[in-house]
C-alpha positions as CSV (number, residue, x, y, z in Angstrom):
1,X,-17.6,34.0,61.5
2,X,-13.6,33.6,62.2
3,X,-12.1,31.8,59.4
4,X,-9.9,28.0,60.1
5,X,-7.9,26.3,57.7
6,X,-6.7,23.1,58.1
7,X,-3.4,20.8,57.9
8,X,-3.6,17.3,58.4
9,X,-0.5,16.0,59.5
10,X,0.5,12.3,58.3
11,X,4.4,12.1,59.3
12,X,4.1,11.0,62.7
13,X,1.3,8.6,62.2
14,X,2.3,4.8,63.3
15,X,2.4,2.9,59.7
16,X,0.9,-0.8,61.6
17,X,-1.6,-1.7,58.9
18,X,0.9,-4.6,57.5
19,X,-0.4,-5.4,54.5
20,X,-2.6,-2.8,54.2
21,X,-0.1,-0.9,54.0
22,X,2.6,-2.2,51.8
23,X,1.7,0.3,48.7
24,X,0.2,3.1,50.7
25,X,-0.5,4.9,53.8
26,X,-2.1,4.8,56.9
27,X,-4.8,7.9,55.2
28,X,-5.1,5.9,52.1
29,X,-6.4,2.6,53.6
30,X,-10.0,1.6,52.7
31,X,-12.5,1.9,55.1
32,X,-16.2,1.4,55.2
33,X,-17.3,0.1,52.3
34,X,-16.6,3.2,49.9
35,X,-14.5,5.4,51.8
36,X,-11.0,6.3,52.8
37,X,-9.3,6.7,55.9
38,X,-8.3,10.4,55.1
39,X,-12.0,11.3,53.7
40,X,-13.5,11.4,57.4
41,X,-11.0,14.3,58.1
42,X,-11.3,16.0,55.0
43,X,-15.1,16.3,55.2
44,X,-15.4,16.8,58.8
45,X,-12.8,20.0,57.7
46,X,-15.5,21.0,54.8
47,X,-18.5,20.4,56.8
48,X,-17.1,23.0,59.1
49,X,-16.7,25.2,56.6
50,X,-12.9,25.0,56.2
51,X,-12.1,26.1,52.7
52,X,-8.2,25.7,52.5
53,X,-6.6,22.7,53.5
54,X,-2.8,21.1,53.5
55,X,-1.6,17.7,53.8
56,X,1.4,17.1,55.1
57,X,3.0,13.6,53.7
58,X,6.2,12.3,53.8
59,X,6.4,8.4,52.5
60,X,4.1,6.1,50.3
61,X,1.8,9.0,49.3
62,X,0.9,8.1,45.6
63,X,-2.6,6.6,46.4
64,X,-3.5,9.3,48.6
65,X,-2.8,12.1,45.8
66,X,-4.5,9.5,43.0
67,X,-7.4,9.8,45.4
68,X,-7.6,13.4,46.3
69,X,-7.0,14.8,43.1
70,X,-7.6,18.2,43.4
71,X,-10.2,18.2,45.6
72,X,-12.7,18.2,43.6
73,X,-15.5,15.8,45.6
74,X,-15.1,18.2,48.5
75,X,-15.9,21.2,46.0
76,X,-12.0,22.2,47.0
77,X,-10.8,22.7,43.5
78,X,-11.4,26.2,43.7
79,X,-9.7,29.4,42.7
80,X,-9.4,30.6,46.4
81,X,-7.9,28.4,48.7
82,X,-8.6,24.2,47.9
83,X,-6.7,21.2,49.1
84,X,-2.8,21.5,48.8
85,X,-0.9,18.0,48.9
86,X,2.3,19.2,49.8
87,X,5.4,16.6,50.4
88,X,8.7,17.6,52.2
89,X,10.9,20.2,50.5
90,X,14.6,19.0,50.5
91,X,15.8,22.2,48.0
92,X,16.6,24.5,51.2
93,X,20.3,24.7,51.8
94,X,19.7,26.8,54.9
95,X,17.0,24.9,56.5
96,X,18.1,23.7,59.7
97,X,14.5,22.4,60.5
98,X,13.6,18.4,61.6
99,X,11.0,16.0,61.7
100,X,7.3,17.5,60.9
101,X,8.8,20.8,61.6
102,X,10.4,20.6,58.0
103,X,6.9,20.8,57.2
104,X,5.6,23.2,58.5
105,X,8.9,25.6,58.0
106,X,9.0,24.9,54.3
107,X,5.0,25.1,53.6
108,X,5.0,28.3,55.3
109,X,4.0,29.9,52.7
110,X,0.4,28.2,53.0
111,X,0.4,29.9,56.8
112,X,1.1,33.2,55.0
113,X,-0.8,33.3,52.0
114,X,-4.7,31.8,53.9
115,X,-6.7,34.3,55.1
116,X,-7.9,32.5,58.1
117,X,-7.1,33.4,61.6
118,X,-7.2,29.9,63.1
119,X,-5.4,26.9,62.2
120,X,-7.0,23.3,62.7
121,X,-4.2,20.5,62.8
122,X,-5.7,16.8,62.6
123,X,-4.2,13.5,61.4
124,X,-6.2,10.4,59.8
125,X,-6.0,7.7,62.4
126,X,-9.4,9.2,63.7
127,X,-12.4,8.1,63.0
128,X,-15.2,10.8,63.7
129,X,-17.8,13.2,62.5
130,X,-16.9,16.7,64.3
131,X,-18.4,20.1,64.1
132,X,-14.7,21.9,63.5
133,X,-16.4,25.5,64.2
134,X,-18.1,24.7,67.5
135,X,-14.7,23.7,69.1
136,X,-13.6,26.9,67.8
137,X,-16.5,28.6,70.0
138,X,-15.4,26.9,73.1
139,X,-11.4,27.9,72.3
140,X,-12.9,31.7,71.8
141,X,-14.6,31.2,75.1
142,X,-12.2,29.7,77.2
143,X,-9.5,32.5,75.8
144,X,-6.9,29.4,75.4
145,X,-3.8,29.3,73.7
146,X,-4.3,25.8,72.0
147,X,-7.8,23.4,72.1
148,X,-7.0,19.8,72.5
149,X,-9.7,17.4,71.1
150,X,-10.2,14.3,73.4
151,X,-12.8,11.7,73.5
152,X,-13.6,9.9,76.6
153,X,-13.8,6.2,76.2
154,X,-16.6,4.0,77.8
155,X,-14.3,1.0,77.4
156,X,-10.4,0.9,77.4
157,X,-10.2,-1.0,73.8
158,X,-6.3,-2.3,72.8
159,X,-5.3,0.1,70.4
160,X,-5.4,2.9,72.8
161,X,-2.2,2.0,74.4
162,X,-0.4,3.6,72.0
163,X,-2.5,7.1,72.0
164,X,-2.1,10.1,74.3
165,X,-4.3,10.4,77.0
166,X,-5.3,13.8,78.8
167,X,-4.9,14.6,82.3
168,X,-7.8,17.3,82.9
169,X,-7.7,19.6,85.5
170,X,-10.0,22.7,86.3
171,X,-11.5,24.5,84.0
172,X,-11.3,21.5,81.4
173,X,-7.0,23.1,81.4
174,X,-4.9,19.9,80.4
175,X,-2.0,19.5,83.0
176,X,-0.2,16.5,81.7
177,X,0.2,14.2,78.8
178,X,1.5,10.8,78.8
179,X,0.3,7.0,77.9
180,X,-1.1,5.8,80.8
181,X,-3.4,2.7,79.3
182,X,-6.4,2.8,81.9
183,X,-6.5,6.9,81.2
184,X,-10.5,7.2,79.6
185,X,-9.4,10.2,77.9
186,X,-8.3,9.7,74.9
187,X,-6.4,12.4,72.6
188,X,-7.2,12.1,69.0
189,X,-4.3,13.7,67.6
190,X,-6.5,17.1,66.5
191,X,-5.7,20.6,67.8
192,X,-7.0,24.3,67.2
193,X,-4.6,27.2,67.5
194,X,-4.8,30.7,66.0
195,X,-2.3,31.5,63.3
196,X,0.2,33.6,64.8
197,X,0.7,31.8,68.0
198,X,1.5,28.6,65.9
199,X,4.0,30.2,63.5
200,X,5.8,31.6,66.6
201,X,5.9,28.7,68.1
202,X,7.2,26.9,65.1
203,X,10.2,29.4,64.7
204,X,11.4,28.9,68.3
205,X,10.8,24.9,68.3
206,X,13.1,25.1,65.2
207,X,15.8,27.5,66.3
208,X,16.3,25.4,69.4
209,X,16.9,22.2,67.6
210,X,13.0,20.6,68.3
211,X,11.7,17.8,65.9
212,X,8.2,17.2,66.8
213,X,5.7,20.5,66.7
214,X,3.4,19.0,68.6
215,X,5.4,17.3,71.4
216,X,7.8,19.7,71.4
217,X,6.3,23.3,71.4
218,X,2.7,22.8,72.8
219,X,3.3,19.5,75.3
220,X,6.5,20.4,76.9
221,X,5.2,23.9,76.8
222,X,2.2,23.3,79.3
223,X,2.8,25.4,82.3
224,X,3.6,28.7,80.2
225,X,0.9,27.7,77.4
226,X,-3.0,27.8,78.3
227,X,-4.2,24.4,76.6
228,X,-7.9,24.1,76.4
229,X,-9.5,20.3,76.2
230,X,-12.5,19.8,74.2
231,X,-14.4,16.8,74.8
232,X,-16.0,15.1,71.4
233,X,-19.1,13.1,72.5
234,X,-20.0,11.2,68.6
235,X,-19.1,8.1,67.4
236,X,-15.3,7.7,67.5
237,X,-12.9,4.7,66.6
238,X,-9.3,4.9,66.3
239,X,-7.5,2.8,63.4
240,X,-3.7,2.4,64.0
241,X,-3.4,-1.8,63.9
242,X,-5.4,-4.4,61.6
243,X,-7.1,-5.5,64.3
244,X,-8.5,-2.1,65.1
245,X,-9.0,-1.7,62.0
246,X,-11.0,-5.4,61.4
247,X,-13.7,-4.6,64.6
248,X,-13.7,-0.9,63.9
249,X,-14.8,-2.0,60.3
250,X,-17.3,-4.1,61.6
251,X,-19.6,-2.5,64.0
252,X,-20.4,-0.6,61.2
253,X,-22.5,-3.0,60.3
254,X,-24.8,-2.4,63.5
255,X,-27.4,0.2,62.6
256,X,-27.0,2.4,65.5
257,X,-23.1,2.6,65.1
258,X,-23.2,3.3,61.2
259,X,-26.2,6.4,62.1
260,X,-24.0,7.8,64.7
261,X,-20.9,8.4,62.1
262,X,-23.1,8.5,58.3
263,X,-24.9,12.1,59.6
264,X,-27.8,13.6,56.8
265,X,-26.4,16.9,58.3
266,X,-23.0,16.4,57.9
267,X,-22.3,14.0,54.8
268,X,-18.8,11.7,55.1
269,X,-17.5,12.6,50.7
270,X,-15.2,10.3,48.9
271,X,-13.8,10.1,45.6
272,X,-17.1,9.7,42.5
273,X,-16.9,6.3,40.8
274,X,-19.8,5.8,38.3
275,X,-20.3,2.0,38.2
276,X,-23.4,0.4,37.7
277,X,-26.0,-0.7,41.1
278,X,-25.1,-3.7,42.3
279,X,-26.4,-7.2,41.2
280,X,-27.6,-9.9,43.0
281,X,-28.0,-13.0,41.2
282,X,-31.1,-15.9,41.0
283,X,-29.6,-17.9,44.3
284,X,-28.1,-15.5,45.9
285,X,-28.6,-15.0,49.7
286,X,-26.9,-11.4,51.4
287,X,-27.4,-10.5,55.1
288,X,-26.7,-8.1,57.6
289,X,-23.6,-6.8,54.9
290,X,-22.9,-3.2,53.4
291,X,-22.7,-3.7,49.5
292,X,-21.0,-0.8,47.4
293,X,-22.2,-0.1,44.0
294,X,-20.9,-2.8,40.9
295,X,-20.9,-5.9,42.9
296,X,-21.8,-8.8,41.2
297,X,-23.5,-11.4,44.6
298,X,-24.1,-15.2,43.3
299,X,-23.3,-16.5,46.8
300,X,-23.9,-16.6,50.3
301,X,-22.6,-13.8,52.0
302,X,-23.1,-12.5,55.8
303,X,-21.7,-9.6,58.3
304,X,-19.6,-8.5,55.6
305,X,-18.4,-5.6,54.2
306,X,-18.3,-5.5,50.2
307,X,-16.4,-2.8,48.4
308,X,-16.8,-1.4,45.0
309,X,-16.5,-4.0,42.0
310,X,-16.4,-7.3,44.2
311,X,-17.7,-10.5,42.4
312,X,-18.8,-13.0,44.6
313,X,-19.1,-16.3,42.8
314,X,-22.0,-19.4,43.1
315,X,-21.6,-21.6,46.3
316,X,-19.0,-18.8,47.8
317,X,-19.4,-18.3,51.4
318,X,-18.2,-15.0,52.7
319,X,-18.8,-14.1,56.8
320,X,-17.3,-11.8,59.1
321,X,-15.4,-10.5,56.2
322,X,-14.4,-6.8,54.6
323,X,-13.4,-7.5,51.0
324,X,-11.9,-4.6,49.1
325,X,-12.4,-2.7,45.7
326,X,-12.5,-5.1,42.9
327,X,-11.5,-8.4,44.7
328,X,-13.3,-11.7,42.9
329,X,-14.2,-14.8,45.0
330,X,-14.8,-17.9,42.7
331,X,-17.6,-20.5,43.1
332,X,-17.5,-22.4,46.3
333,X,-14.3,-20.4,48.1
334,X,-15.0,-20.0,51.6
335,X,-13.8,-17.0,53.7
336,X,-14.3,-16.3,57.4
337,X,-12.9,-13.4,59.2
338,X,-10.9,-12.6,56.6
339,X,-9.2,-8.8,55.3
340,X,-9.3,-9.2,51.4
341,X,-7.0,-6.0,50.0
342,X,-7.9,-4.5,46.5
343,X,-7.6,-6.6,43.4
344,X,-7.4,-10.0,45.2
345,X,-8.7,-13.3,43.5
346,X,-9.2,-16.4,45.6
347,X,-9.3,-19.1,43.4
348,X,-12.0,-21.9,43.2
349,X,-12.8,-23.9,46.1
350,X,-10.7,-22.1,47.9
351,X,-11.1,-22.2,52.1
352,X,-9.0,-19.0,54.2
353,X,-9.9,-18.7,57.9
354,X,-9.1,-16.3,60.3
355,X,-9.8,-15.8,64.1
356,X,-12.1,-13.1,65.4
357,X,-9.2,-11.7,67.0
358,X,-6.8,-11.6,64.1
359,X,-8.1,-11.8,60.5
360,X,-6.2,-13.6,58.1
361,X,-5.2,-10.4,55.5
362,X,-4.1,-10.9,51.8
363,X,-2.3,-8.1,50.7
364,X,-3.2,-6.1,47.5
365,X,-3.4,-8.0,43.9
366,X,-2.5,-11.7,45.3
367,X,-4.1,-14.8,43.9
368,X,-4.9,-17.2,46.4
């Protein structure tokens, strides 16, 4: 089995979370219930057997290291390879590198020192559960330079007009690049290339002024470059706005959706919290809502998402709502459609409405 190690890339990622991300990045965002944004590309990385991995961060990355740690709910803390949080490098008086490219020119030792052959470059903004190692079969197979990952959309949703889409041509070869909004096929910022190709063409973006790897030394490249597209048939949603973010959240409550992305077979991981199961008090009425552990439920709540630690108080009425680690809603408030960051407290009696459309947010630790 050819080794991969993996680099997820965060500096180019569009930061349009508002108050989601006033303290923190895109990666570090909350999502589903226990999870965050960056644990569905760490473990799809692990699941594949991808045993060194780097993370390349440039701003607002403090939760996201308080969160990885070293690794350890991934079983990366290890002597031998592990996860690697590596911010930019300013100490380099010759470096004449820019953009991500500083990145990847002053990390270089992780290129170097991994043992793997082939290098798997992904960002955060995707939501999926991949099989890493079987688009490594079809990049053997194909004998291309660079694999592309892609997923064809059944619908055109809003938040893909700012993604890449794929123009495909024989052979599954991609020809073109470019935003095109009615384009199905959707590029989801994830690439496979073998180690040696990607360090030379990292040198040569760099000595002729480049700032962007990817744009730069693989999309401008493509008629002397053979780049493969892999299409990714699972469940797929791409976060990069809060209203992506608010329906994306959502249809996890629907049964089919949540199976399609929670796998037996191929586990999503997060960060261990040892809190206490969940209590739902004498009165309390709970439907069609994911509930993480050391919630405390005296009200009504429905088609809601309930993170860790979340106190629901009696009379409340929560709907169409994702409420965040540790938030506490006191007797009789009423929220509908509503983003609740971490730590919030809505006060008693307390009514916040938002439209389906747009969700009325309340950024981390505000009392309302």
């Amino acid at each position: 089995m050819e080794r991969i190690a993996g680099i997820i890339n965060l500096d180019h990622e569009q930061d349009m979370l508002n108050e989601l991300t006033y303290f923190r990045c895109g990666a570090a965002v909350p999502f589903g219930g226990r999870y965050r944004m960056i644990d569905f590309t760490v473990s799809n990385m692990t699941n594949s057997r991808i045993e060194s991995i780097a993370v390349f961060a440039r701003r607002k990355y403090r939760s996201l290291m308080d969160h990885l740690e070293q690794g350890k709910a991934w079983d990366l803390d290890r002597k031998r390879g592990g996860l690697f949080i590596l911010p930019p490098d300013w100490n380099d008086p010759t470096d004449i590198s820019k953009g991500d490219l500083q990145h990847y020119h002053n990390n270089i030792d992780f290129l170097r020192r991994t043992s793997a052959e082939y290098i798997l470059v992904s960002g955060s903004q995707h939501i999926c559960n991949i099989d890493f190692q079987e688009v490594l079969k079809e990049h053997k197979e194909m004998d291309a330079d660079v694999t592309v990952i892609y997923k064809k959309a059944d619908e055109i949703m809003p938040e893909y007009q700012l993604a890449q889409k794929l123009n495909i041509g024989e052979g599954n070869r991609v020809e073109a690049f470019h935003n095109e909004h009615y384009n199905p096929n959707i590029y989801m910022e994830m690439f496979l290339i073998k180690k040696s190709v990607l360090q030379d063409l990292v040198e040569k973006a760099i000595a002729h002024g480049h700032s962007h790897f990817f744009r730069d030394a693989i999309k401008d490249q493509l008629p002397t470059i053979h780049v493969h597209a892999y299409e990714y048939k699972g469940a797929h949603a791409l976060v990069n706005s809060l209203e992506s973010y608010y329906r994306n959240s959502t249809n996890l409550l629907k049964s089919e959706e949540h199976d399609r992305l929670f796998k037996d077979d191929a586990p999503i991981l997060t960060k261990v919290k040892n809190e206490a199961p969940s209590k739902y008090m004498h009165g309390s009425d709970v439907k069609n809502t994911l509930v993480a552990n050391g919630c405390v439920v005296e009200g009504h709540v429905e088609d809601s998402i309930l993170f860790r630690g979340v106190k629901v108080g009696k009379g409340a009425v929560i709907k169409n709502s994702v409420i965040m680690q540790r938030c506490e809603i006191a007797d009789h408030a009423v929220l509908e459609n509503v983003i609740l960051d971490k730590d919030c407290t809505i006060t008693e009696g307390k009514t916040l409405i938002g439209a389906p459309e747009k969700p009325f947010v309340v950024a981390k630790r505000k009392t309302m």
